[in-house]
C-alpha positions as protocol buffer text, in pm:
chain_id: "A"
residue {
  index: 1
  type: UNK
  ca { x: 0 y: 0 z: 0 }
}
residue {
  index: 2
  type: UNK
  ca { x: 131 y: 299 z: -108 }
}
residue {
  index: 3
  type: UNK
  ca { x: 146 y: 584 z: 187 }
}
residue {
  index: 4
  type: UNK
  ca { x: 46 y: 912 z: 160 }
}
residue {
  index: 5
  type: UNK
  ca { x: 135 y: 1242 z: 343 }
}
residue {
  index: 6
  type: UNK
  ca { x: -63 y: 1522 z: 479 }
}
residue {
  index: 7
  type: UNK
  ca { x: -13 y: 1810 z: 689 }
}
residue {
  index: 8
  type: UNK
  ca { x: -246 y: 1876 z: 974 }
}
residue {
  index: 9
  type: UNK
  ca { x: -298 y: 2228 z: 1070 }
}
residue {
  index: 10
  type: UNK
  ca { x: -373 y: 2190 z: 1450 }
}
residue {
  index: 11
  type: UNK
  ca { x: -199 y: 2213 z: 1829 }
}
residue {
  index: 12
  type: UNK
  ca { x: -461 y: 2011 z: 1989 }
}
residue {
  index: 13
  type: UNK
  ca { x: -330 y: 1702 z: 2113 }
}
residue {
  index: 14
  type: UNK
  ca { x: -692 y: 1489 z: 2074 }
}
residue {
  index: 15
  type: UNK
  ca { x: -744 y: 1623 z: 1756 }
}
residue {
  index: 16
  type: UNK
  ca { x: -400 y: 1458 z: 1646 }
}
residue {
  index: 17
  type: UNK
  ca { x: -414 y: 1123 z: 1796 }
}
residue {
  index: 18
  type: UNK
  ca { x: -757 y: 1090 z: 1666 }
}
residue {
  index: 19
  type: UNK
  ca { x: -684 y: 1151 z: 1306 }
}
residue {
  index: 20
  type: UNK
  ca { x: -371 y: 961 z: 1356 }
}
residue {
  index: 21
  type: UNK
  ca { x: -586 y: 655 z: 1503 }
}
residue {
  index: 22
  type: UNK
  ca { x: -805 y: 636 z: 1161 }
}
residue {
  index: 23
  type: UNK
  ca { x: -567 y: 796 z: 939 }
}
residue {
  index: 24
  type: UNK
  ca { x: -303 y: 499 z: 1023 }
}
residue {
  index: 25
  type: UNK
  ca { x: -562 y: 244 z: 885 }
}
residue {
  index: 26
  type: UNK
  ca { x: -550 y: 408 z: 556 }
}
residue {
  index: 27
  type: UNK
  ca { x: -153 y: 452 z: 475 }
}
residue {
  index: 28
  type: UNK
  ca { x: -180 y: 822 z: 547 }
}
residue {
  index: 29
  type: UNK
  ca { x: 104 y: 988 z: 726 }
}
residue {
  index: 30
  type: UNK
  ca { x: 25 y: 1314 z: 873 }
}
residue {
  index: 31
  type: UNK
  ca { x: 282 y: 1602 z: 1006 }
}
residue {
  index: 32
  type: UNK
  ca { x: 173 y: 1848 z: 1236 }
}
residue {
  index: 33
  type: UNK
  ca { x: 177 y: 2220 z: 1252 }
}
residue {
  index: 34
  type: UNK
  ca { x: -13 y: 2449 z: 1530 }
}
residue {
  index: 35
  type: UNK
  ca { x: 8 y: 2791 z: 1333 }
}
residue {
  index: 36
  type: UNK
  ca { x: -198 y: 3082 z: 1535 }
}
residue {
  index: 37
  type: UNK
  ca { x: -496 y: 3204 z: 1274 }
}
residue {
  index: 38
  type: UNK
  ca { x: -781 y: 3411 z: 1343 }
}
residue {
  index: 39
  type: UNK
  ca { x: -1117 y: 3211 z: 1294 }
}
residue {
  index: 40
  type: UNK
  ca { x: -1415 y: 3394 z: 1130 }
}
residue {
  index: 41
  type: UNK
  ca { x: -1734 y: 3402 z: 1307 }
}
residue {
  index: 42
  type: UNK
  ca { x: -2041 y: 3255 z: 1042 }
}
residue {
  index: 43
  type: UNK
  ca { x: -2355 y: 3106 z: 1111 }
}
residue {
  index: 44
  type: UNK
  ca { x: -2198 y: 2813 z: 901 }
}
residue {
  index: 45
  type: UNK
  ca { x: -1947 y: 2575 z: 1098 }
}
residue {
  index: 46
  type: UNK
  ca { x: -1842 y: 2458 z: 730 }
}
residue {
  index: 47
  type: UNK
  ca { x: -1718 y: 2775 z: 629 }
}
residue {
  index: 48
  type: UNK
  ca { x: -1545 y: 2866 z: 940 }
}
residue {
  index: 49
  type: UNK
  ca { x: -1340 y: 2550 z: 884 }
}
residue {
  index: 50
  type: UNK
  ca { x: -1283 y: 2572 z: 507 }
}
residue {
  index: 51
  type: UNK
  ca { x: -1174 y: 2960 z: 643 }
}
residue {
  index: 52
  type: UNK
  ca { x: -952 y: 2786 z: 850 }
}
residue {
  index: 53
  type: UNK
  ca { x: -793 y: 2546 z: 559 }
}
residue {
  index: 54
  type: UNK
  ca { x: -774 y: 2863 z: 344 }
}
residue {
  index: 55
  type: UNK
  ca { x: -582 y: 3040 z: 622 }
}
residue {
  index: 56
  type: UNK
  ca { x: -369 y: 2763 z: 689 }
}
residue {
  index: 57
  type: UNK
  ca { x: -251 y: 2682 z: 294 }
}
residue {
  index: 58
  type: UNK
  ca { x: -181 y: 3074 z: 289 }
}
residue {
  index: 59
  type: UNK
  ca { x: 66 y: 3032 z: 597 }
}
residue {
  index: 60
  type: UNK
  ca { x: 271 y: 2738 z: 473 }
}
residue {
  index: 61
  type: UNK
  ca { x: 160 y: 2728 z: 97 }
}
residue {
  index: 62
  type: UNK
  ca { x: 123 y: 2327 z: 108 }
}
residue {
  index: 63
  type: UNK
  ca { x: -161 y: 2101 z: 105 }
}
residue {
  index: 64
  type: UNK
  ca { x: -337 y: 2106 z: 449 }
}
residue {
  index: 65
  type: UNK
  ca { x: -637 y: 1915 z: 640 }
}
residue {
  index: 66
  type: UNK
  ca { x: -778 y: 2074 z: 962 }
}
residue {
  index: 67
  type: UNK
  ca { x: -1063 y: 1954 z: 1176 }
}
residue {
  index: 68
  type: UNK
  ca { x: -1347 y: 2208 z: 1350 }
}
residue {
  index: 69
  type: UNK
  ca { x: -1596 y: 2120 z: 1608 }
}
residue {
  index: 70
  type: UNK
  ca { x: -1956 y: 2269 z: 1648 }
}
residue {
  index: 71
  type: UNK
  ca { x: -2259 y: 2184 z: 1825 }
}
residue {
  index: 72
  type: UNK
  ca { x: -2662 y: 2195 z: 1744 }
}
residue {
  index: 73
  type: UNK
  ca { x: -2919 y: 2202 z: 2017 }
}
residue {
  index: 74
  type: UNK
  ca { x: -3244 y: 2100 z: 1846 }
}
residue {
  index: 75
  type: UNK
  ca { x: -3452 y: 2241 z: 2156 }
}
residue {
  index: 76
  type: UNK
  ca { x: -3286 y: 2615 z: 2082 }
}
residue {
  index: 77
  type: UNK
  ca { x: -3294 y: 2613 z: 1729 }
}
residue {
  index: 78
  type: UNK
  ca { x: -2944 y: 2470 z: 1605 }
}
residue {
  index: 79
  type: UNK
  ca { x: -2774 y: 2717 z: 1858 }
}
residue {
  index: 80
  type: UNK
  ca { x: -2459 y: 2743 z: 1954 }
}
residue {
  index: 81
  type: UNK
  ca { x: -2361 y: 2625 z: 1537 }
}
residue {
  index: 82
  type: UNK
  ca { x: -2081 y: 2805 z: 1404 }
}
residue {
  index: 83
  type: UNK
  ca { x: -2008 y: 3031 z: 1763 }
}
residue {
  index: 84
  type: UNK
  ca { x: -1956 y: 2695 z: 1941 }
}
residue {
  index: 85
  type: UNK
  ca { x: -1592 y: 2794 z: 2033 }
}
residue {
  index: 86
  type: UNK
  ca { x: -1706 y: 3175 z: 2187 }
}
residue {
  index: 87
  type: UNK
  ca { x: -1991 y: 3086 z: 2325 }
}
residue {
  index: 88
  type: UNK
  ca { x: -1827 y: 2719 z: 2537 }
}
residue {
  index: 89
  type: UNK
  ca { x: -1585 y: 2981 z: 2661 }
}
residue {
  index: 90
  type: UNK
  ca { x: -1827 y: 3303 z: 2778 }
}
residue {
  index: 91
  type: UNK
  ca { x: -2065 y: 3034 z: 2942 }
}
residue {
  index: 92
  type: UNK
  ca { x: -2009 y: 2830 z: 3265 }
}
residue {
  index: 93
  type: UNK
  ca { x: -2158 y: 2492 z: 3295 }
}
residue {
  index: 94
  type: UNK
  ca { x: -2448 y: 2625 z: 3495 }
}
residue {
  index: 95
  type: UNK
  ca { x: -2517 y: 2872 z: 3211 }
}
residue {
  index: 96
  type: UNK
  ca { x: -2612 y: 2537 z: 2962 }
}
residue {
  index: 97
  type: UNK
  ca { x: -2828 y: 2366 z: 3264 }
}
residue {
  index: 98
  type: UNK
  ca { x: -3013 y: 2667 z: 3317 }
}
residue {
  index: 99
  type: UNK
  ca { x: -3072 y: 2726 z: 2932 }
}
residue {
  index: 100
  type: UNK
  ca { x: -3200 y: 2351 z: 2866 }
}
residue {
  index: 101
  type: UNK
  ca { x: -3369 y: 2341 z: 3214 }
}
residue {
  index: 102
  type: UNK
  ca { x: -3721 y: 2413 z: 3036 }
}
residue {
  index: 103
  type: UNK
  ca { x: -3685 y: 2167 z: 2777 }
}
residue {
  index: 104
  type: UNK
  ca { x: -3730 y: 1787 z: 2751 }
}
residue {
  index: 105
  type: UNK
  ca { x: -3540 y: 1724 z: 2430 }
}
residue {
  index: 106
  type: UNK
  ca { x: -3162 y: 1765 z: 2612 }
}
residue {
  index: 107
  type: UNK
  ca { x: -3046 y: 1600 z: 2265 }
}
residue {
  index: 108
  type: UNK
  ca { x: -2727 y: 1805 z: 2140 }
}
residue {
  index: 109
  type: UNK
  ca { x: -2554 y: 1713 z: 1790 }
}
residue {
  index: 110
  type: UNK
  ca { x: -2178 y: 1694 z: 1767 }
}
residue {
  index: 111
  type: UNK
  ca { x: -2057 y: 1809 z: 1404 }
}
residue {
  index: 112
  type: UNK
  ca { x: -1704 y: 1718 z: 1331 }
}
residue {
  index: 113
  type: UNK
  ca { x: -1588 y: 1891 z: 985 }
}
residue {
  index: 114
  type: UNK
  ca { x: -1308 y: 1842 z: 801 }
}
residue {
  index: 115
  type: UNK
  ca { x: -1142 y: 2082 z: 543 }
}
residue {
  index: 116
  type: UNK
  ca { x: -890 y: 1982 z: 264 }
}
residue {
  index: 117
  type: UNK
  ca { x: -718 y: 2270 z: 54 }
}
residue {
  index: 118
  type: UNK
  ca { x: -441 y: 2257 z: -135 }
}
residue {
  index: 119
  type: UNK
  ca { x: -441 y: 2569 z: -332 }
}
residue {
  index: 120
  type: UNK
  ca { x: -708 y: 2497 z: -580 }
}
residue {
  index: 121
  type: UNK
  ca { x: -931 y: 2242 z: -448 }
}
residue {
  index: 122
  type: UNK
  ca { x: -1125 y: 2255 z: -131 }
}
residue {
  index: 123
  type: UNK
  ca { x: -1283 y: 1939 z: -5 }
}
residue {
  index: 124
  type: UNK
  ca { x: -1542 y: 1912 z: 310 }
}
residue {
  index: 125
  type: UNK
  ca { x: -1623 y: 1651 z: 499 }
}
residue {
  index: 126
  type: UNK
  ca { x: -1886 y: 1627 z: 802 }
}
residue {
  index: 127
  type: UNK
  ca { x: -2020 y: 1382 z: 1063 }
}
residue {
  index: 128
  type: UNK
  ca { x: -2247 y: 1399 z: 1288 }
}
residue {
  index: 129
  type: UNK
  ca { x: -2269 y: 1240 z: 1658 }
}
residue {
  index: 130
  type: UNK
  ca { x: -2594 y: 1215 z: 1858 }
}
residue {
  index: 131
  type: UNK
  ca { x: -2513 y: 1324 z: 2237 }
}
residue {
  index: 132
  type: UNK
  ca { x: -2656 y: 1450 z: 2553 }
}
residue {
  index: 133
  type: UNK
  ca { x: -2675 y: 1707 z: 2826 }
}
residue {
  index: 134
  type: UNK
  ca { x: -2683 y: 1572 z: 3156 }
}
residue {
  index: 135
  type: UNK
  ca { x: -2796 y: 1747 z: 3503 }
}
residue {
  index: 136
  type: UNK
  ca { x: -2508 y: 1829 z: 3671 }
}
residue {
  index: 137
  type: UNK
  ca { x: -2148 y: 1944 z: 3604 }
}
residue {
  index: 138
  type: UNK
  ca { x: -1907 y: 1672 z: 3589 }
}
residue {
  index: 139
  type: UNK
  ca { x: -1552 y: 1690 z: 3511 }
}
residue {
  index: 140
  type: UNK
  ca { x: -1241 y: 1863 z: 3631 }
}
residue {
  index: 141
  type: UNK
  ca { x: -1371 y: 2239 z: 3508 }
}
residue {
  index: 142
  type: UNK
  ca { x: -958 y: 2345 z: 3486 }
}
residue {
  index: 143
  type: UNK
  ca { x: -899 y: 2120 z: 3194 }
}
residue {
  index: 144
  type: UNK
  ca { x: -1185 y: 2155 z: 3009 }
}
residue {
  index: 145
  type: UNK
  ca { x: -1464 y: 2387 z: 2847 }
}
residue {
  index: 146
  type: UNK
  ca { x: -1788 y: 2434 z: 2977 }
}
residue {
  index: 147
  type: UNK
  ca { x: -1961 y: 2236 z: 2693 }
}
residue {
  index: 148
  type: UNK
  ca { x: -1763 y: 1955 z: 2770 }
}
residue {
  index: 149
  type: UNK
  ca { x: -1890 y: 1922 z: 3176 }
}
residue {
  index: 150
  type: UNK
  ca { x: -2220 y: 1915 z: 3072 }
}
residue {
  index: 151
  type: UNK
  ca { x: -2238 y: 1638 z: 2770 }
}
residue {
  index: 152
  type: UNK
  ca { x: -2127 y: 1311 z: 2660 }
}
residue {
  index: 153
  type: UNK
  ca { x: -2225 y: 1078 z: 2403 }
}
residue {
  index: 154
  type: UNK
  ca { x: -2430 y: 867 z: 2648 }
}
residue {
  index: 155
  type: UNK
  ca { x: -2587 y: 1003 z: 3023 }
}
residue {
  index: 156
  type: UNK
  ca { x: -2314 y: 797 z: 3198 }
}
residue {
  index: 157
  type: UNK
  ca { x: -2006 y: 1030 z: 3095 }
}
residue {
  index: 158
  type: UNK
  ca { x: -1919 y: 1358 z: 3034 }
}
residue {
  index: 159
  type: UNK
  ca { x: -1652 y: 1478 z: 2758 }
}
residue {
  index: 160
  type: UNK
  ca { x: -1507 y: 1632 z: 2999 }
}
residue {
  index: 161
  type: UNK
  ca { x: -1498 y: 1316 z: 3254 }
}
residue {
  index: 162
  type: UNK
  ca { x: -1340 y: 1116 z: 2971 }
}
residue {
  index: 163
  type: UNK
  ca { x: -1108 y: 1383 z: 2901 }
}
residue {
  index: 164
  type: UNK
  ca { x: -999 y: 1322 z: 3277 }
}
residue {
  index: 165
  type: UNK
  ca { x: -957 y: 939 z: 3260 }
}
residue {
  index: 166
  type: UNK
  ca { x: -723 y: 994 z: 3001 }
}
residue {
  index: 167
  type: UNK
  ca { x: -925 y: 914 z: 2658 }
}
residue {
  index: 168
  type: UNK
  ca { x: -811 y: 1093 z: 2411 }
}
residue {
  index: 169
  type: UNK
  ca { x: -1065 y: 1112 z: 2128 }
}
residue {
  index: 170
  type: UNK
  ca { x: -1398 y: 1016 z: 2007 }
}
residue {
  index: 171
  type: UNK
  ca { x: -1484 y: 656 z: 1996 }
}
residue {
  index: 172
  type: UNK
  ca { x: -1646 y: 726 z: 1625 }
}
residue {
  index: 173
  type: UNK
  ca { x: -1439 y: 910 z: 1376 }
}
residue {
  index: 174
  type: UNK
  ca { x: -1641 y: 893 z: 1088 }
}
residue {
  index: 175
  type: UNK
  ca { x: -1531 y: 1215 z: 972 }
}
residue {
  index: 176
  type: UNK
  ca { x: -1154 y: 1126 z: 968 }
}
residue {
  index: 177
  type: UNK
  ca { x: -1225 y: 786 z: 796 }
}
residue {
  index: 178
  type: UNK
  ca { x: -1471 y: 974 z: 503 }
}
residue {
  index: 179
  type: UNK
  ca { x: -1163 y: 1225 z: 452 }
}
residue {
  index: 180
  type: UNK
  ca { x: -917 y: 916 z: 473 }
}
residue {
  index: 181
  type: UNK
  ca { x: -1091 y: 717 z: 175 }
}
residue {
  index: 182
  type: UNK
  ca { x: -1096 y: 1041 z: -48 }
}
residue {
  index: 183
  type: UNK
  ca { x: -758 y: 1119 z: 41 }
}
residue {
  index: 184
  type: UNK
  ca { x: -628 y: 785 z: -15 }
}
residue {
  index: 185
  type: UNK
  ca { x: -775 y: 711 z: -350 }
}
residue {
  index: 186
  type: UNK
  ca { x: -599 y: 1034 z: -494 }
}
């Protein structure tokens, strides 16, 4: 199997071992980077991560991947989207329990994006992960954001508790392995 080689625009250490977990299975290689880039604000989590790719290609002028995060609550209309990342930092955990206190749908949708550019061609790729709030803040609130204490995939553990034990990543990576077959088959 031939391997392949890709530069990943990113300082965050989960992001890295979780695209290196899937991208491993496909012969990819990746090299790291953490460049500092200003990241738009847009109703759109998409563009703020193909923003990011086109940011990142201008710094190093080489093919690049980088990965984005956002969140939908159903119950408040698809908020936080795109101004996941501002608004997990201005709020405290008690700020999310006392926004979803009124509702009964506490469903929350991870979307993981993925942005490919290389100069000419942009490619996006997006998952999506069912999770939910729980009731109470749980997780060490030092070492991680205030989204994190308050959801997890299932209503036994937090992101942030997991965080604590030492996982490092998401259990499904769907988004890394739909970039990984594109990438691969170039």
């Amino acid at each position: 199997m031939t391997k392949h080689s890709i530069t990943f625009v990113t300082g965050n250490k989960r992001k890295i071992h979780e695209a290196r977990v899937v991208l491993d299975r496909y012969a990819v290689d990746i090299k790291t980077i953490s460049i500092e880039m200003d990241e738009i604000q847009h109703f759109d989590p998409a563009e703020i991560t193909k923003a990011k790719a086109r940011a990142a290609y201008e710094a190093i002028h080489q093919p690049v991947v980088v990965q984005d995060t956002s969140w939908n609550i159903p119950a408040l209309g698809g908020f936080p989207g795109g101004y996941m990342k501002d608004t997990a930092n201005w709020w405290q955990a008690q700020d999310w329990i006392n926004i979803m206190a009124p509702y009964d749908d506490k469903k929350i949708i991870c979307l993981e994006h993925i942005a490919y550019f290389d100069g000419e061609s942009m490619r996006h790729f997006e998952a999506a992960y069912d999770c939910t709030f729980v009731d109470l803040p749980r997780g060490d609130a030092a070492k991680n954001n205030s989204l994190e204490l308050v959801v997890g995939e299932t209503n036994v553990e937090t992101f942030a508790e997991a965080h604590d034990r030492g996982k490092v990543g998401a259990e499904d990576t769907e988004h890394w392995r739909l970039f990984a077959e594109w990438f691969a088959a170039q």
